[in-house]
C-alpha positions in Angstrom: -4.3 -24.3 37.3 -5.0 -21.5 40.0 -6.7 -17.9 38.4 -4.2 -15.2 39.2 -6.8 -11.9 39.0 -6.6 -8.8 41.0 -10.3 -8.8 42.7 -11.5 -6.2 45.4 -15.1 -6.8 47.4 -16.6 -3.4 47.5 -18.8 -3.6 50.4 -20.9 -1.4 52.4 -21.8 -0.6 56.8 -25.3 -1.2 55.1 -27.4 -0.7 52.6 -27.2 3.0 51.4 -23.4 3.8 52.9 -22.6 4.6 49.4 -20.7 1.3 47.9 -22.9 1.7 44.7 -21.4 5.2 44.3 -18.0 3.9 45.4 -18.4 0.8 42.8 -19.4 3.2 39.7 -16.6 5.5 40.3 -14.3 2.6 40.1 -15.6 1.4 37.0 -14.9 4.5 35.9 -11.8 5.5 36.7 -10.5 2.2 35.8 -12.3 2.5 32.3 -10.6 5.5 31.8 -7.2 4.0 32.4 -7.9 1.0 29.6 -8.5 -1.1 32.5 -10.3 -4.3 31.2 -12.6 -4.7 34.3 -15.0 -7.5 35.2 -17.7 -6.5 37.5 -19.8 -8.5 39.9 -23.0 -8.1 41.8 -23.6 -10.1 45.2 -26.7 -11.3 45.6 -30.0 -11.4 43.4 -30.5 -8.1 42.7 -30.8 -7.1 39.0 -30.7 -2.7 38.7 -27.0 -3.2 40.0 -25.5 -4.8 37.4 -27.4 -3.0 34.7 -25.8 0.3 36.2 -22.0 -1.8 36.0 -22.9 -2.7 33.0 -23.3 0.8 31.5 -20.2 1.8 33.3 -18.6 -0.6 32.4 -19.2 -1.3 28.7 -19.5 -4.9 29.6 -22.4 -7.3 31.4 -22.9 -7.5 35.0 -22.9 -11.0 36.7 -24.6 -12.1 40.1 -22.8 -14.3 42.7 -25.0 -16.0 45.1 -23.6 -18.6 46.8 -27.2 -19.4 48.2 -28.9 -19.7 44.8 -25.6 -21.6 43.1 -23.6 -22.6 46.1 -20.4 -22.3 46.7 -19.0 -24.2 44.1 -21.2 -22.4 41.5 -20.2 -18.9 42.5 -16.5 -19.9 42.0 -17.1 -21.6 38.6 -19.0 -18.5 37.6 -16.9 -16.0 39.0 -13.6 -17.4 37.1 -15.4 -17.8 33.9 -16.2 -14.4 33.9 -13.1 -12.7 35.5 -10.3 -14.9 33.8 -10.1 -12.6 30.8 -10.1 -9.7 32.9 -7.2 -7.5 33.9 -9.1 -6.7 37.4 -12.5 -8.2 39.1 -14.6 -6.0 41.4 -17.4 -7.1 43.4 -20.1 -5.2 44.7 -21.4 -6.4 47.6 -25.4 -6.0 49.2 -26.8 -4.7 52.1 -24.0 -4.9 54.9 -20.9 -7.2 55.1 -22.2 -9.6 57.4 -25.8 -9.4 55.8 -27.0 -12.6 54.4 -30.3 -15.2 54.6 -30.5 -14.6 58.1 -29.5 -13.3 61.2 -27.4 -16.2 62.7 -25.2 -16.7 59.7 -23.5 -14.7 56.9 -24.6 -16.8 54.0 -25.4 -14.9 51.0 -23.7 -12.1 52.0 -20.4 -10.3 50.6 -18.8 -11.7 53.4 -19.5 -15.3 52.0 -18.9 -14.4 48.9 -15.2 -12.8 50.2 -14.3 -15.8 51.5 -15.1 -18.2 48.9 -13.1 -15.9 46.6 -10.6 -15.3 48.7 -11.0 -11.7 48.0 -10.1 -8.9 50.0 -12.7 -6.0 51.3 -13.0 -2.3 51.1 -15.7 -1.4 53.6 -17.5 1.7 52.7 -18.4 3.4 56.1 -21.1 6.7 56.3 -19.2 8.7 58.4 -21.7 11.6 58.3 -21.6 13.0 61.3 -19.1 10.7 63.0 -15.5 10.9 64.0 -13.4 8.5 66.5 -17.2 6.6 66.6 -15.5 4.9 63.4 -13.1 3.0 64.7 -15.7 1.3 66.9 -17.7 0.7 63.9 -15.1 -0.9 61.7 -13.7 -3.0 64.7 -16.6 -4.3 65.0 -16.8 -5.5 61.1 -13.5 -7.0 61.6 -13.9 -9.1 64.7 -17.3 -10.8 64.0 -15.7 -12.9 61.2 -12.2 -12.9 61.6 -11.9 -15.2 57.8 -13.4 -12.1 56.0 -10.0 -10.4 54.7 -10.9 -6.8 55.5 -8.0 -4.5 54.4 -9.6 -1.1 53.6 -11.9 1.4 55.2 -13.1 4.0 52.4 -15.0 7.0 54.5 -18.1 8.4 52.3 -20.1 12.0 53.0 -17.0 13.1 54.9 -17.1 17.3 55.3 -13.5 17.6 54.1 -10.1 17.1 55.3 -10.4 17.8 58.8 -13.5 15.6 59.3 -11.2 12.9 57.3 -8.3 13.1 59.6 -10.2 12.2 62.9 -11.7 9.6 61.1 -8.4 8.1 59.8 -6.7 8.4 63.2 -9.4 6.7 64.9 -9.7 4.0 62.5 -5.5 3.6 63.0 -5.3 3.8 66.5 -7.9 0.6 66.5 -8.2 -1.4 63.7 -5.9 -3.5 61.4 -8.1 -1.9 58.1 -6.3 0.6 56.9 -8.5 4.3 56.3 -7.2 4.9 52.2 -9.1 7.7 51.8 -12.3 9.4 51.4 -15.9 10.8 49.5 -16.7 14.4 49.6 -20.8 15.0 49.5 -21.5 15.6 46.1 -25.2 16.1 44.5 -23.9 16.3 40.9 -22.7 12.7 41.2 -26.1 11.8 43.8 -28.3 8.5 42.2 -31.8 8.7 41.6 -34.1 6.5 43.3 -37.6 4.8 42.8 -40.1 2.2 44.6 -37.6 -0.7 43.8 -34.6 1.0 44.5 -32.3 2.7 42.3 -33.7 3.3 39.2 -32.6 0.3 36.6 -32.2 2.6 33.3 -31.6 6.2 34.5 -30.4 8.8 32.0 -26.8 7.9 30.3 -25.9 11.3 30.1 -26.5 11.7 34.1 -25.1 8.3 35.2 -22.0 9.4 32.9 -21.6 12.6 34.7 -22.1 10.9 38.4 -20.0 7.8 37.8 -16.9 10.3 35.9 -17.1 12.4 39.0 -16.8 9.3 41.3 -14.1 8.2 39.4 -12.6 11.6 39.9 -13.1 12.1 43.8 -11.6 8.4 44.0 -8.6 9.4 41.8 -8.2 12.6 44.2 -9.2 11.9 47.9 -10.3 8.3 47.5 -7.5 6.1 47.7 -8.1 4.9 44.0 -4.3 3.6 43.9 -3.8 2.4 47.0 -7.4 0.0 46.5 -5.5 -1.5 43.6 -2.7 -2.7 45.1 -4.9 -4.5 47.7 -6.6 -5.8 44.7 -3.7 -6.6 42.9 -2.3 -8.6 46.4 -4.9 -11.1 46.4 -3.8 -14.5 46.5 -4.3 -17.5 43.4 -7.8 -18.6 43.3 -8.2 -22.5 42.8 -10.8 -23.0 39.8 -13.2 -25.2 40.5 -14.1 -28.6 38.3 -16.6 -27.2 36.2 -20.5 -28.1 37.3 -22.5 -25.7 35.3 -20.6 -25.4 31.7 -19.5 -28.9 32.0 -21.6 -30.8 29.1 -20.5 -30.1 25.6 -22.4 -27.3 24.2 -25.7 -28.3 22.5 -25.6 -28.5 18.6 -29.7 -28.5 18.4 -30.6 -24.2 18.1 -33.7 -22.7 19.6 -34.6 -19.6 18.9 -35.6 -17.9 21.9 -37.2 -14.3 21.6 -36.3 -12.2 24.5 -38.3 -9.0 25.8 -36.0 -6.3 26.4 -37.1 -2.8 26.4 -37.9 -0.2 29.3 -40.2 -2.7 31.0 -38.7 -5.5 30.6 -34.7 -6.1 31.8 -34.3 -8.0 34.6 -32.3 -11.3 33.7 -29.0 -13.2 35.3 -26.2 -12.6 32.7 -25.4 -15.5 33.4 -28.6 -17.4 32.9 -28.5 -16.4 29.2 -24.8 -17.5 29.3 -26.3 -21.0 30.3 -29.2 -21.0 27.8 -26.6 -20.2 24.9 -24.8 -22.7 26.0 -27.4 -25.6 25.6 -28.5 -24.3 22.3 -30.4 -20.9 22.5 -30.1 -18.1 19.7 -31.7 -15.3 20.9 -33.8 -12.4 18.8 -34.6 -9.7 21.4 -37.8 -8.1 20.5 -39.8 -4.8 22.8 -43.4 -5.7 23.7 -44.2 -2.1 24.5 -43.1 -1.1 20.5 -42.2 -4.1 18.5 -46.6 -5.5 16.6 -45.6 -9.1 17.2 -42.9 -11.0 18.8 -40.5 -12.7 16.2 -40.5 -16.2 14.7 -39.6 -18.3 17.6 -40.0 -21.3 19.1 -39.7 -20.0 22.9 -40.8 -16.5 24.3 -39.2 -15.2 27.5 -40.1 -12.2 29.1 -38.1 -11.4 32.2 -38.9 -8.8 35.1 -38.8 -5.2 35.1 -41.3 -2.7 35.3 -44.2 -3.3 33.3 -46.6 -1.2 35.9 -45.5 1.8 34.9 -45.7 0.7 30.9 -49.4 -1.0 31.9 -50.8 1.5 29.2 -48.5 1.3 26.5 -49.0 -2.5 26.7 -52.7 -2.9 26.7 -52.9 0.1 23.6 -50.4 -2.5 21.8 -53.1 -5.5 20.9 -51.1 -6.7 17.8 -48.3 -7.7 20.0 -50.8 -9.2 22.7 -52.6 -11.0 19.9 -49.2 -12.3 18.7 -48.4 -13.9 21.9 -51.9 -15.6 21.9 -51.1 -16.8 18.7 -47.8 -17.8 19.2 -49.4 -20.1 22.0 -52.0 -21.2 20.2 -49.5 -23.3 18.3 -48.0 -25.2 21.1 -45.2 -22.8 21.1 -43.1 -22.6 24.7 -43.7 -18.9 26.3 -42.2 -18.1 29.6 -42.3 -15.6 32.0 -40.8 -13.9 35.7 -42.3 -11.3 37.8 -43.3 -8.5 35.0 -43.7 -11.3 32.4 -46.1 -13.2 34.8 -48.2 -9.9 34.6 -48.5 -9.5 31.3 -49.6 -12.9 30.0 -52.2 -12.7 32.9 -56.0 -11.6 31.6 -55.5 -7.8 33.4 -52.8 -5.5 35.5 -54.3 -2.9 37.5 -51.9 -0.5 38.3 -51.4 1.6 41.8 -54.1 4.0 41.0 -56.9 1.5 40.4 -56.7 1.8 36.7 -57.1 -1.8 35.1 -55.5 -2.7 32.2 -56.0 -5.8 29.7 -53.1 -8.0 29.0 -52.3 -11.2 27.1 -55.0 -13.3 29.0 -52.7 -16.5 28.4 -53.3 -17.7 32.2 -56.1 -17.2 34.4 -56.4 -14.0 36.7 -55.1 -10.7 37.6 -51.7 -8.4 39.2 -52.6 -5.9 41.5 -50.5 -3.5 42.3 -50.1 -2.4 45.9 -48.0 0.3 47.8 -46.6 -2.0 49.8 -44.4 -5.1 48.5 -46.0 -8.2 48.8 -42.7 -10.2 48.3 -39.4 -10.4 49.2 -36.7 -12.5 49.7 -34.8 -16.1 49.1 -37.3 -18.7 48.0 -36.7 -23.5 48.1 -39.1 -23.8 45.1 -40.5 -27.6 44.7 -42.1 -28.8 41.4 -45.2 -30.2 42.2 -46.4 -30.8 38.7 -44.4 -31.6 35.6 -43.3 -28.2 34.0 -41.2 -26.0 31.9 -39.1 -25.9 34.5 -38.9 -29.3 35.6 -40.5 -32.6 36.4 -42.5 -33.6 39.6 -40.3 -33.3 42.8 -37.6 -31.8 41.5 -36.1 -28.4 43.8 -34.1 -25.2 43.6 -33.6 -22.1 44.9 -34.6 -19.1 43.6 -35.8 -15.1 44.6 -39.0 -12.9 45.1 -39.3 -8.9 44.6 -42.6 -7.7 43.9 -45.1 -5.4 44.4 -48.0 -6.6 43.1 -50.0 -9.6 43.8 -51.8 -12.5 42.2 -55.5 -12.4 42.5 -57.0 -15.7 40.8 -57.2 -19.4 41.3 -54.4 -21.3 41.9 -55.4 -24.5 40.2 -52.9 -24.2 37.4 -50.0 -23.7 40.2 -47.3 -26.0 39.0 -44.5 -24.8 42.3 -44.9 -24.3 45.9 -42.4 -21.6 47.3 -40.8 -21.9 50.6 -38.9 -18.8 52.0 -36.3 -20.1 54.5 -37.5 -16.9 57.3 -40.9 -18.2 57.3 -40.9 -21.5 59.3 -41.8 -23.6 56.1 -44.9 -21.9 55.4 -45.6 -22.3 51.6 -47.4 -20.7 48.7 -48.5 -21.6 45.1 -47.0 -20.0 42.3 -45.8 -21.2 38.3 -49.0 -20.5 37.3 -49.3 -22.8 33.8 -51.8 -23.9 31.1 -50.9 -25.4 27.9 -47.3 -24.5 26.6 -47.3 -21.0 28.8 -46.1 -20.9 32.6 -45.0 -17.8 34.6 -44.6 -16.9 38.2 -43.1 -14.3 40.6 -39.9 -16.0 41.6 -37.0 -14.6 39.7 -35.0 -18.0 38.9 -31.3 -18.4 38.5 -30.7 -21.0 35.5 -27.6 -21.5 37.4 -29.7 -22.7 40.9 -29.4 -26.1 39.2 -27.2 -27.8 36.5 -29.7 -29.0 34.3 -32.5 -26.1 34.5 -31.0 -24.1 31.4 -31.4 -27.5 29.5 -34.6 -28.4 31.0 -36.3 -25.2 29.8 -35.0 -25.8 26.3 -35.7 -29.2 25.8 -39.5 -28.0 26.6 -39.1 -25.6 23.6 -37.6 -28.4 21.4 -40.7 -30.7 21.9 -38.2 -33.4 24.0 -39.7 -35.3 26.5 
């Protein structure tokens, strides 16, 4: 039977026109109604949804139909939104911008046409007048399958500035100019080396996202943007691929790092893992003296750099890991968890710090990012993620780098822009493996259970 939801693809000229701002403000306006809302992020990125989220009052969830596919972003998307009253998507970077330059996959263009969604293009007209209409035309014609019905103008001077825009956009274009976004500094995001910041203050996000909500309410179309919403057609729901086994009856306690360094996980990876049998028991390795009785240890991205100190003062908890490895025990890690079971972090002033020492080597941190982008990961040795040969696709952001040997590199990463150069990573010895890519349990239907099997002892 089709999903009937309301859905709306919030998407931006490029990265920094303000669809962040414009998706908060929607979140919170709707909020404020009673709206149940279901909120989406496109693409890999992981301080988005953790900003929805606390907007919100419920989880974030990626869609990237390059990591899942096509068929995995519906499946996911109408799990998630089918209890909803309204889905909104926040797109990444700008419409059209995906793996690479020649096509739009992995972009929110994709990701509006698999969902048959319609778009709200959030346009920086700073500084610009009938130049808009030029701007959005162009966004409409280069993909004439992406359903763009809205332009929202953002860091417009006032009404004035608003009404050259909106007759420009008229005069031209079949997107229809609902409204606009005063500047505003009270309701401006902070920012860091990574981006927006992943936990700023509640208190200011609060204040920014209300008075989003409110400039939408007043001069941003907020009503007319849900009735487009609410005119999108049925969406088909796909055969399920991912949640399609019975759920498994065999629990594994998994003990997840979640504190101010560590956050960065797919919603609905843990979705996934619950699914095939994980209980989790969320524990903080910056205050927490040893992780809890377990049989797996994850410890996700985030920022552990800035926390290098904190860790390396907190030896119980290091010695805990060591000795939950020494028994066999399963521990695995992304990114920030990759640095902390290695023997040392030095951060960007120079400073090195001890960590776990579960795997051979060091992170250094640079001032430059040494990785980014989409990532084919092959298995070349049987792991926790998999056996010999197997493939998915998964994601790099990091600014540190590995300095060690790679002889206990169990994957070789491929990024699609680099003419299938490749580089070791999956660093493992004994029960413990971590690396930099950022995987996506949902990058392949068996991953989830693949991990937990290696925690249950299963061949």
């Amino acid at each position: 039977m089709p999903l009937t939801i309301p859905r709306l693809v919030v998407a931006g000229t490029h990265s920094g026109a303000g669809k962040t701002s414009v998706m908060l403000g929607l979140l919170s306006a709707l909020r404020a109604r009673g709206v149940k809302v279901s909120p989406f992020k496109v693409g890999p990125d992981f301080i988005d949804p953790l900003l929805h989220a606390q907007v919100a009052g419920v989880p974030s969830r990626n869609l990237d139909p390059w990591m899942l596919g096509e068929e995995g972003t519906r499946e996911l998307f109408c799990r998630s939104a089918a209890s909803a009253d309204i889905a909104l998507i926040e797109g990444v970077m700008g419409l059209h911008d995906g793996v690479s330059g020649s096509s739009d996959e992995g972009s929110a263009a994709h990701v509006a046409r698999v969902l048959q969604a319609p778009v709200v293009l959030v346009l920086d007209a700073k500084a610009m007048a009938r130049s808009a209409a030029a701007v959005v035309l162009g966004y409409e014609s280069l993909d004439r399958r992406v359903d763009l019905r809205a332009v929202l103008a953002n860091r417009v001077s006032g009404e004035r500035h608003f009404m050259f825009l909106h007759d420009a956009i008229r005069s031209a274009c079949r997107a229809a100019p609902v409204g606009f976004l005063p500047p505003d500094p009270e309701a401006a995001l902070p920012e860091r080396h990574l981006g927006l910041v992943s936990t700023p203050d509640r208190a200011r996000l609060k204040t920014a996202s209300d008075r989003l909500g409110s400039a939408l309410a007043t001069t941003g179309g907020l009503d007319r943007l849900l009735e487009i919403a609410h005119a999108a057609p049925p969406l088909a729901v796909p055969e399920a691929r991912l949640f399609s086994e019975v759920p498994e009856s065999s629990r594994v306690r998994v003990a997840v790092a979640r504190d101010e360094a560590f956050h960065f996980y797919y919603e609905d990876g843990l979705d996934l893992l619950r699914h095939h049998g994980a209980e989790f028991v969320p524990f903080s390795p910056l205050h927490d003296r040893e992780i809890p009785s377990c049989d797996l240890v994850y410890l996700g991205g985030g920022y552990p750099e800035l926390h290098a100190g904190a860790i390396a003062e907190n030896r119980p908890m290091l010695e805990s890991l060591r000795a939950h490895a020494r028994k066999g025990k399963a521990v695995y890690g992304e990114c920030g968890g990759l640095m902390v079971l290695l023997e040392r972090l030095t951060d960007v002033e120079g400073r090195a710090h001890a960590m776990a020492g579960l795997l051979p080597g060091a992170s250094i941190m640079e001032r430059r990012r040494q990785g980014l982008g989409y990532l084919e990961v092959k298995v070349t040795r049987s792991c926790l993620l998999g056996a010999t040969g197997d493939r998915f696709r998964a994601h790099e952001f990091h600014y540190s780098r590995y300095e060690g040997t790679s002889d206990h590199a169990v994957l070789r990463l491929v990024k699609p822009s680099d003419e299938g150069r490749s580089k070791p990573d999956g660093f493992a010895k004994g029960s413990v493996m971590a690396g930099y890519a950022h995987v996506h349990l949902g990058a392949r239907p068996d991953l989830a259970r693949t991990l937990l099997d290696a925690a249950r002892g299963r061949p």
